[in-house]
C-alpha positions in Angstrom: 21.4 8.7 18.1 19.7 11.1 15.7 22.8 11.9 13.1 22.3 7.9 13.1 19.2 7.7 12.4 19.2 10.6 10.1 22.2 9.0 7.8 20.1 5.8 8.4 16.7 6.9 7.1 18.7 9.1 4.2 20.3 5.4 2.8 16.9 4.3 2.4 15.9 6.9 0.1 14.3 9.5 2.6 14.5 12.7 1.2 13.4 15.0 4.1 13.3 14.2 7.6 12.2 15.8 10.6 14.3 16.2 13.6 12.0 16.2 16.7 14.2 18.2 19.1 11.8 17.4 22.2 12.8 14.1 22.1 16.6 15.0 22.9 17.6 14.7 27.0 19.5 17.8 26.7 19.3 21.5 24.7 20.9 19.9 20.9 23.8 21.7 19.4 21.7 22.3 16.1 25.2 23.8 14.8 26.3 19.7 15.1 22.8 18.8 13.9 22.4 20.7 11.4 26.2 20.3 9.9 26.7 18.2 6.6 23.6 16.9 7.1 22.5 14.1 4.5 19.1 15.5 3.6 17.1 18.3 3.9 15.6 18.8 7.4 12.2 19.8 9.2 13.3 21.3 13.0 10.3 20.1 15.0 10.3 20.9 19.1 6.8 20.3 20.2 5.2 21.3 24.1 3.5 18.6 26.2 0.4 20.3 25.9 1.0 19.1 22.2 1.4 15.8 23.3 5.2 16.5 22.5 8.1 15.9 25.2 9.4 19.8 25.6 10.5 19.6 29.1 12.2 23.3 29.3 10.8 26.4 29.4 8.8 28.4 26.7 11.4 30.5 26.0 14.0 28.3 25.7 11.7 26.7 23.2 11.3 29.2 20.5 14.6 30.0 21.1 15.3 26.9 19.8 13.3 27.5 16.8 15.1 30.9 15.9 18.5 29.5 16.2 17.2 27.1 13.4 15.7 29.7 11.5 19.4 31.4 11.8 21.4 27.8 11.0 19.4 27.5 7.9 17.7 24.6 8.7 15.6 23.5 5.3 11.8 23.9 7.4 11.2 25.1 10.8 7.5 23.6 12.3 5.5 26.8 14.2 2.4 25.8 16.0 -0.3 28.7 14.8 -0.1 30.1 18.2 3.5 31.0 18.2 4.2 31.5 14.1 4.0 35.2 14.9 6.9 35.3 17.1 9.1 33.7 15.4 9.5 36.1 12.0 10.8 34.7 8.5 14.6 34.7 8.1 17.1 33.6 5.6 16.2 30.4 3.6 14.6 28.8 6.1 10.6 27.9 4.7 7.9 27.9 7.7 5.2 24.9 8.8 2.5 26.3 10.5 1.0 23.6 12.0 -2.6 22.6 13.8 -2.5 19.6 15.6 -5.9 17.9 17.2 -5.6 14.7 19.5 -8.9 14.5 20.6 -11.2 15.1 17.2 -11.6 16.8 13.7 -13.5 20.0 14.3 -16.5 21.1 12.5 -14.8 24.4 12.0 -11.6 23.0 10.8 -11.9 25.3 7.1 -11.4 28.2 9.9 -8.3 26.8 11.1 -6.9 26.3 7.7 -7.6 30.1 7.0 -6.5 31.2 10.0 -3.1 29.2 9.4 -2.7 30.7 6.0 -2.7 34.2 7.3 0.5 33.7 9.6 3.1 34.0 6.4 3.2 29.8 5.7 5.2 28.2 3.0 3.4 24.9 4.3 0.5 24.2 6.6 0.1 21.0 8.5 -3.1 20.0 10.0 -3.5 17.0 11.5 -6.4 15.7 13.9 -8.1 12.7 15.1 -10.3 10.6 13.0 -13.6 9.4 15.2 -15.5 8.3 11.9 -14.1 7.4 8.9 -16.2 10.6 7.4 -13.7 12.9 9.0 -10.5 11.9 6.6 -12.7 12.8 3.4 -13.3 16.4 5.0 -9.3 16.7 5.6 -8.6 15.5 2.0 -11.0 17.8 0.7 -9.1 20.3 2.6 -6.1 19.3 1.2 -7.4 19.2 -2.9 -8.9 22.7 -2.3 -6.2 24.7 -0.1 -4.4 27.5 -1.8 -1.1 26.7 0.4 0.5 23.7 0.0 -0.5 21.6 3.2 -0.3 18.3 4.8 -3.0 17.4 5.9 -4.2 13.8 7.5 -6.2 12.1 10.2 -4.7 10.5 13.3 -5.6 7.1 14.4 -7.1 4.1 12.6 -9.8 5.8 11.3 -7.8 8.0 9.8 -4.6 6.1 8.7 -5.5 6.1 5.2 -5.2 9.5 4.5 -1.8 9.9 6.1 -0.9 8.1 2.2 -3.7 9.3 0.0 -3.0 13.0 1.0 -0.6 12.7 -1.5 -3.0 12.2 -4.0 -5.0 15.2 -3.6 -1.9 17.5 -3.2 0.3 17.3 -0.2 3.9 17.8 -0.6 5.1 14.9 1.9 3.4 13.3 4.6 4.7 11.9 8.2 6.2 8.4 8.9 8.4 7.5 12.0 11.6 5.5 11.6 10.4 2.3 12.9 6.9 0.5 13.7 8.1 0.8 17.2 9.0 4.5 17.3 5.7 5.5 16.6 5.2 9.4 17.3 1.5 9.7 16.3 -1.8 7.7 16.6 -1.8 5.6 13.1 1.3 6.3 11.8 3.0 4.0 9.4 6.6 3.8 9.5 8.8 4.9 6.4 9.5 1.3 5.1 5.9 0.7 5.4 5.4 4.1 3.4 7.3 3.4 0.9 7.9 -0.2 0.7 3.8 -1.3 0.9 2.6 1.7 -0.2 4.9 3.5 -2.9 3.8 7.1 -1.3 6.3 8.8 -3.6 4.7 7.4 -7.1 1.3 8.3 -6.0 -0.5 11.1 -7.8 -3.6 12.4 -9.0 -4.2 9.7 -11.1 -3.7 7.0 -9.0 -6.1 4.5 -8.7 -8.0 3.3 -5.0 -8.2 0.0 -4.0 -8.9 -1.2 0.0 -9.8 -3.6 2.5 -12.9 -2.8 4.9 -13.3 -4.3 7.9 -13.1 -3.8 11.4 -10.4 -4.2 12.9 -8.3 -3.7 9.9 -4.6 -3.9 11.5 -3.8 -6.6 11.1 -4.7 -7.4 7.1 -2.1 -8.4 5.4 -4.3 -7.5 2.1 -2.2 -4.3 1.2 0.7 -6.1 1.1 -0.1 -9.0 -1.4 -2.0 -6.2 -3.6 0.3 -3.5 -3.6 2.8 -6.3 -4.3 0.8 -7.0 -6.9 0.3 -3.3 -8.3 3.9 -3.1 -8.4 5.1 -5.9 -10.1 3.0 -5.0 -12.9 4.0 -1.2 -12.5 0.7 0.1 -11.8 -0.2 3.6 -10.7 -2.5 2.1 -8.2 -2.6 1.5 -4.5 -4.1 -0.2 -1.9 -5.2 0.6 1.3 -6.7 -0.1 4.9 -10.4 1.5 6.0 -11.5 0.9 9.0 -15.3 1.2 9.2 -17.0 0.6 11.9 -19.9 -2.1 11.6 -22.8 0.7 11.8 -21.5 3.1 9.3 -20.9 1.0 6.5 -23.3 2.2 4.2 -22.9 6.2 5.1 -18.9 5.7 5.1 -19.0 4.0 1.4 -21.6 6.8 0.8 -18.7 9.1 1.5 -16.1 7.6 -0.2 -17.8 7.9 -3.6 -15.2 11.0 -3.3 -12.2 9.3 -3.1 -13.3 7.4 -6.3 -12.5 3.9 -4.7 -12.9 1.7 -7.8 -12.9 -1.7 -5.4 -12.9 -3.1 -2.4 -11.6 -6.3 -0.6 -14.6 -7.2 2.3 -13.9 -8.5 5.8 -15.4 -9.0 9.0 -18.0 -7.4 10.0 -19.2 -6.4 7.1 -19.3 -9.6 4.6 -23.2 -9.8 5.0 -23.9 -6.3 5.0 -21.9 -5.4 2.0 -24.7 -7.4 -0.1 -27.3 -4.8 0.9 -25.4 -1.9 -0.6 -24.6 -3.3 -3.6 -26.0 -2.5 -7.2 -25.9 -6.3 -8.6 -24.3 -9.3 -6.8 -22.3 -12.0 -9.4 -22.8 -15.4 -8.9 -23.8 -17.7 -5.5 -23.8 -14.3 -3.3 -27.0 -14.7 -2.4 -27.1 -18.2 -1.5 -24.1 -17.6 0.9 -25.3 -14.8 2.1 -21.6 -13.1 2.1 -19.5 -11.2 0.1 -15.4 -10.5 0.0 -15.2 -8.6 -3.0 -16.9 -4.5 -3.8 -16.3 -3.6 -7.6 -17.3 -2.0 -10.0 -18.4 -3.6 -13.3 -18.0 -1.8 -16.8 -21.4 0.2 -16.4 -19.9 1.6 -12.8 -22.7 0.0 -10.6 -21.0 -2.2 -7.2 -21.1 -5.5 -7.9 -20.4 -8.1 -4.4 -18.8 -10.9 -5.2 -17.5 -13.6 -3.5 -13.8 -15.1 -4.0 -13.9 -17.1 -1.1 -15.7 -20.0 -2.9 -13.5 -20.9 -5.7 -10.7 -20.2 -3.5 -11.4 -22.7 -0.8 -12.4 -25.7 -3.1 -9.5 -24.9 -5.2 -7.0 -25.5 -2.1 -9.0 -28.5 -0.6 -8.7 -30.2 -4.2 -5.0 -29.6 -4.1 -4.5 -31.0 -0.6 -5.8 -33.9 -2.1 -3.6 -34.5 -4.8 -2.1 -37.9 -5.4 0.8 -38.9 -6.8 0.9 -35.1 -8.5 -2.8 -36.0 -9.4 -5.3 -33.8 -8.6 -8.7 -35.7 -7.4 -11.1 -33.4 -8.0 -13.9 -35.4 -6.6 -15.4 -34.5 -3.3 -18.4 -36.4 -3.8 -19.3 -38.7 -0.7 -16.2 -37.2 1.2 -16.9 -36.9 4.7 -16.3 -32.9 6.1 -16.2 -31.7 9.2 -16.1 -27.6 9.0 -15.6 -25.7 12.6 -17.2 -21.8 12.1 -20.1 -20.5 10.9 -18.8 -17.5 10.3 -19.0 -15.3 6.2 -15.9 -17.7 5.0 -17.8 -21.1 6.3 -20.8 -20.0 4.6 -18.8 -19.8 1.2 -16.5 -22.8 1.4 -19.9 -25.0 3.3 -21.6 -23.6 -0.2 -18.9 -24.8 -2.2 -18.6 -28.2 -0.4 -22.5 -29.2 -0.3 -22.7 -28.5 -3.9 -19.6 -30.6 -4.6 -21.6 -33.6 -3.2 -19.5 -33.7 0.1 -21.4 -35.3 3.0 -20.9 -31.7 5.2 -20.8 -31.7 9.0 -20.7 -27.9 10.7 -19.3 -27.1 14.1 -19.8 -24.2 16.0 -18.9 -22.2 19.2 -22.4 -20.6 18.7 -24.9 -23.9 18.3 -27.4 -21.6 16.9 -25.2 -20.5 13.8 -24.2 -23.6 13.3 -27.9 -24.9 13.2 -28.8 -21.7 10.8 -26.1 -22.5 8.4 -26.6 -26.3 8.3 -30.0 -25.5 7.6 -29.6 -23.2 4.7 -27.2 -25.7 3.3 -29.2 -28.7 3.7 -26.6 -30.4 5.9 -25.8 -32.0 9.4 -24.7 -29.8 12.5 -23.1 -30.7 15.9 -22.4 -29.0 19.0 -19.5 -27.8 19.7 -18.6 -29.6 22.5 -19.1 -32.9 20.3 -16.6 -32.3 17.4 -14.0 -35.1 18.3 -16.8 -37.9 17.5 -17.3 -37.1 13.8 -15.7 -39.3 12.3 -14.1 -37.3 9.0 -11.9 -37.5 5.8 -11.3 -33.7 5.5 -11.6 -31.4 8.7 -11.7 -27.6 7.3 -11.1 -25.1 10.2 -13.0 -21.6 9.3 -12.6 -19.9 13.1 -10.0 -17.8 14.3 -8.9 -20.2 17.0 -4.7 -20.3 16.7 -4.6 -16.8 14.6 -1.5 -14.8 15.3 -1.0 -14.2 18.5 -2.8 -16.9 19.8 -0.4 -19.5 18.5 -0.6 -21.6 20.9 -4.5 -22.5 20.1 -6.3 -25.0 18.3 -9.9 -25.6 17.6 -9.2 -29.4 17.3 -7.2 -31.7 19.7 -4.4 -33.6 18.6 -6.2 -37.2 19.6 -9.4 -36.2 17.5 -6.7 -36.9 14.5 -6.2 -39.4 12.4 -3.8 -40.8 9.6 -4.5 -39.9 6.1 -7.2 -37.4 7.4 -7.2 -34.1 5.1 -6.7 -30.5 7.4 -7.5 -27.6 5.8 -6.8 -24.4 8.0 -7.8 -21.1 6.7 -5.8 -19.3 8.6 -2.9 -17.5 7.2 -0.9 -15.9 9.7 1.2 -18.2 10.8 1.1 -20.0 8.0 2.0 -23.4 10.2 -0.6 -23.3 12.8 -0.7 -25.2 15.7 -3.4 -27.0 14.1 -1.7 -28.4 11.1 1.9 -28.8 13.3 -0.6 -31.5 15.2 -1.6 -32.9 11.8 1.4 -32.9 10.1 2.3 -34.9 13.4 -0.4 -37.5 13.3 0.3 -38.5 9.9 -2.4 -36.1 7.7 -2.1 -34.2 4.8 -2.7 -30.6 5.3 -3.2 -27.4 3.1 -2.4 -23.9 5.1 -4.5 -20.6 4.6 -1.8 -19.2 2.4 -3.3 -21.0 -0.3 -6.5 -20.2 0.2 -6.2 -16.4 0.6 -3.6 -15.8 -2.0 -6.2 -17.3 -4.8 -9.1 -15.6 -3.0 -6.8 -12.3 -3.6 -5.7 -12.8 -6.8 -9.4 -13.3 -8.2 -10.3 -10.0 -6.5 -7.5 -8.6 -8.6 -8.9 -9.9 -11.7 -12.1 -8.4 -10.5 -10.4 -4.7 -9.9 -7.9 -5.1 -13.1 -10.2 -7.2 -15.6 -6.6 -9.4 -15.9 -4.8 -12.2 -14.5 -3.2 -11.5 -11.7 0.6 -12.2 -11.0 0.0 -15.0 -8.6 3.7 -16.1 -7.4 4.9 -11.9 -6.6 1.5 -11.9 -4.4 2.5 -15.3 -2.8 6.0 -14.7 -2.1 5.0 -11.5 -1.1 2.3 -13.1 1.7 5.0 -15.3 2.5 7.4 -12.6 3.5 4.4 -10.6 5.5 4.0 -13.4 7.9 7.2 -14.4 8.1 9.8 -13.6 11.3 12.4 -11.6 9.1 9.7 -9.1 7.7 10.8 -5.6 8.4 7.2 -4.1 7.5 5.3 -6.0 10.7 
């Protein structure tokens, strides 16, 4: 199983893998292992107490580890604590590595120093991320070490240094061979590494871009920008940060550091985001939320919201007769369920467009806040099958993958002719516009919406128009059953 999956990963352009001995039932023949192998190799047999799978004895372990050093095997990892008794031989270059499951430790420069002085070609640290402060110490780490080393933060918090380390100097970084064969809290697979994120073009000079949010998992953001990026060949990537909701402002405080030039803004932090801005760009303030963190030609933030445009833009084309697009919403009659940062911005965009706006809520008292600010009627949740409609916009999360199965509106509430606009995007065909398309409605997915809401926050980061159809197709593929990257 692992000459296969060492041939496998080598035909998709890996060009050094490592070989986790641990994992193997039995003591490996690293004389078969190790034997025309197809690329350079990392022997790697890690102790339970390192959260590795070592069931033998000690001995037999860094046994195992010198008859690699003697086979020649390209790197050899030594946990600090052993590196001395296992001596440099032949051609074989050492990893002396420091790994931390449980934190990143205040005295974690000590560790590094402490590394370097047991004879390391490489040093690999890698601890657990409990604030999203703790990857900008390991990256500063990583620009300022005097031995090449890997360095990155497990988990979440930290999964965005497991690609930028390569910016600020590490020779390679970790991936497993699948999303299911995960190792490590946070890691990415190698498709994902290099498909998404393009970890081998990224240098010094590459530019950051991200989405915030929390959770952040399950964005599909970095795939539609760093599609973007590359089908205009851009050294630039795009990455997910988890920050939790109270840290926002000392986390963005911190990443002044990594020299994040903009950021894509999700829940929680679409309201808060206004407050630590420099300058907000047009109705910001009257939605009172933000999806978009750049910076503007002087280098102050500006929040912005894409959201707006977006929506109307995809309602309009749901309407579309006859290849005519009515762009009329005057006297329309909308129902819109959520209250929620993107109800705000399309209920905006909808009230000023002269629509007669209707808002729904799980919570009654957001719904009565929102219709308030916007000058418009509310309704209790429990009551939204009376309003009678002729476009129903959905703005919750009811039917979002996995909850498939889910629908914030029943199927009899319906009508022919009715316009359903769902701003969910993943799955594209909800259960809500299956029921729709059922009943005889037109319908517009999410797809639309958030592909133009990301392609004007790439004209916000790139001061250019974006390439719309390579983000769409690339969405498209994200979400869809044959994706290898999900």
């Amino acid at each position: 199983m692992m000459v296969r999956e060492h041939a496998a990963l080598a035909a998709k352009g890996a060009q050094l893998v490592e070989l986790r001995a641990d994992y193997l039932s039995r003591l490996p023949d690293l004389s078969r292992l190790l034997r025309d192998r197809p690329t350079p190799c990392v022997i790697t047999c890690r102790r339970q107490s390192d959260r590795g799978r070592w069931r033998g004895t000690e001995q037999q372990r860094q046994a195992l580890l010198r008859t690699a050093v003697v086979y020649g095997a390209e790197y050899v990892d030594l946990e600090r604590d052993v590196a001395r008794a296992i001596p440099r031989y032949g051609v074989t270059k050492r990893i002396v590595s420091h790994h931390d499951f449980e934190e990143t430790p205040d005295n974690l420069e000590e560790i590094y120093a402490e590394c370097a002085e047991l004879d390391p070609d490489i040093i690999k640290l890698a601890t657990m991320a409990n604030a999203p402060s703790d990857m900008v110490r390991m990256l500063k780490l990583v620009r300022e070490a005097d031995v090449p080393t890997v360095g990155f933060c497990m988990g979440e918090l930290g999964m965005a240094s497991r690609i930028l380390c390569g910016k600020y100097g590490s020779p390679f970084t970790y991936a497993s061979f699948s999303k299911e064969r995960e190792l490590a809290p946070g890691q990415l697979s190698f498709e994902e590494m290099q498909g998404i994120y393009r970890f081998d073009a990224i240098n010094s000079d590459t530019q950051v871009y991200g989405v915030i949010g929390d959770p952040i998992g399950h964005s599909l953001s970095p795939l539609i920008h760093n599609a973007a990026f590359r089908s205009e060949d851009r050294n630039a990537v795009y990455l997910p940060f988890r920050i939790p909701k109270d840290l926002l402002a000392s986390t963005l405080e911190e990443f002044e550091w990594l020299e994040v030039d903009g950021y894509s803004v999700t829940i929680p932090h679409k309201e808060a985001v206004i407050t630590v801005a420099d300058r907000t760009d047009g109705p910001v303030q009257e939605i009172g939320a933000a999806n978009t963190l750049y910076r503007d030609r002087q280098g102050y933030w500006l929040a912005s919201n894409t959201d707006y445009e977006a929506a109307l833009a995809s309602i309009r084309l749901g309407m579309e007769t006859e290849g005519q697009v009515d762009e009329s919403l005057s006297g329309k009659k909308v129902l819109l369920l959520g209250a929620g940062g993107a109800a705000r911005a399309i209920g905006l965009g909808l009230a000023r467009s002269g629509a007669l706006l209707t808002i729904a809520n799980r919570t009654h008292k957001r719904a009565q806040e929102l219709a308030s600010g916007l000058g418009c009627q509310q309704i209790k949740w429990e009551n939204r099958g009376t309003v009678f409609a002729d476009v129903l916009v959905n703005c919750t999360p009811v039917g979002m993958h996995p909850n498939v199965d889910e629908t914030p509106y029943e199927i009899h509430w319906l009508r022919e002719n009715m316009l359903v606009f769902d701003t969910i995007y993943n799955p594209e065909s909800t259960l809500l516009l299956k029921n729709a398309r059922e009943r005889g409605c037109r319908t517009v997915s999410g797809v639309e919406m958030f592909v133009r809401q990301a392609a004007a926050q790439f004209e916000c980061f790139m001061r250019r128009a974006a390439p719309i159809e390579e983000m769409r197709a690339a969405l498209r593929f994200g979400i869809s059953p044959l994706s290898s990257f999900l």
